[in-house]
C-alpha positions, 0 to 999 in steps of 0.5 A: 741948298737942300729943298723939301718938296712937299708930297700930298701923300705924306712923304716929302723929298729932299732935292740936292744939289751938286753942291749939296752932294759934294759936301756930303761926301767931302764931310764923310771922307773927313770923318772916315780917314784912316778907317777901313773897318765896317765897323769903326766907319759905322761907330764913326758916323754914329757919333757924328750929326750930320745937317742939310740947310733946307729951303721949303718952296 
């Protein structure tokens, strides 16, 4: 599961875990198949949302 770490300086971290990085990539290559063009890929990804589960510590 995704977790933010909270920055004193304003910005705050997503860590992802080995899980959370195969999903994503796994979700992209299912939402991408069959298109080779920049542009579709990108018309693709436009229309989709996309979510981490986060767990703040």
């Amino acid at each position: 599961m995704a977790k933010i770490i909270e920055n004193n300086k304003g910005r705050r971290c997503i860590r992802l875990n080995t899980d959370d990085i195969i999903n994503i990539v796994r979700e992209y290559q299912n939402i991408i198949s069959g298109s080779y063009s920049y542009n579709i890929i990108r018309g693709k990804l436009d229309k989709v949302e996309l979510y981490l589960p986060e767990d703040l510590f």
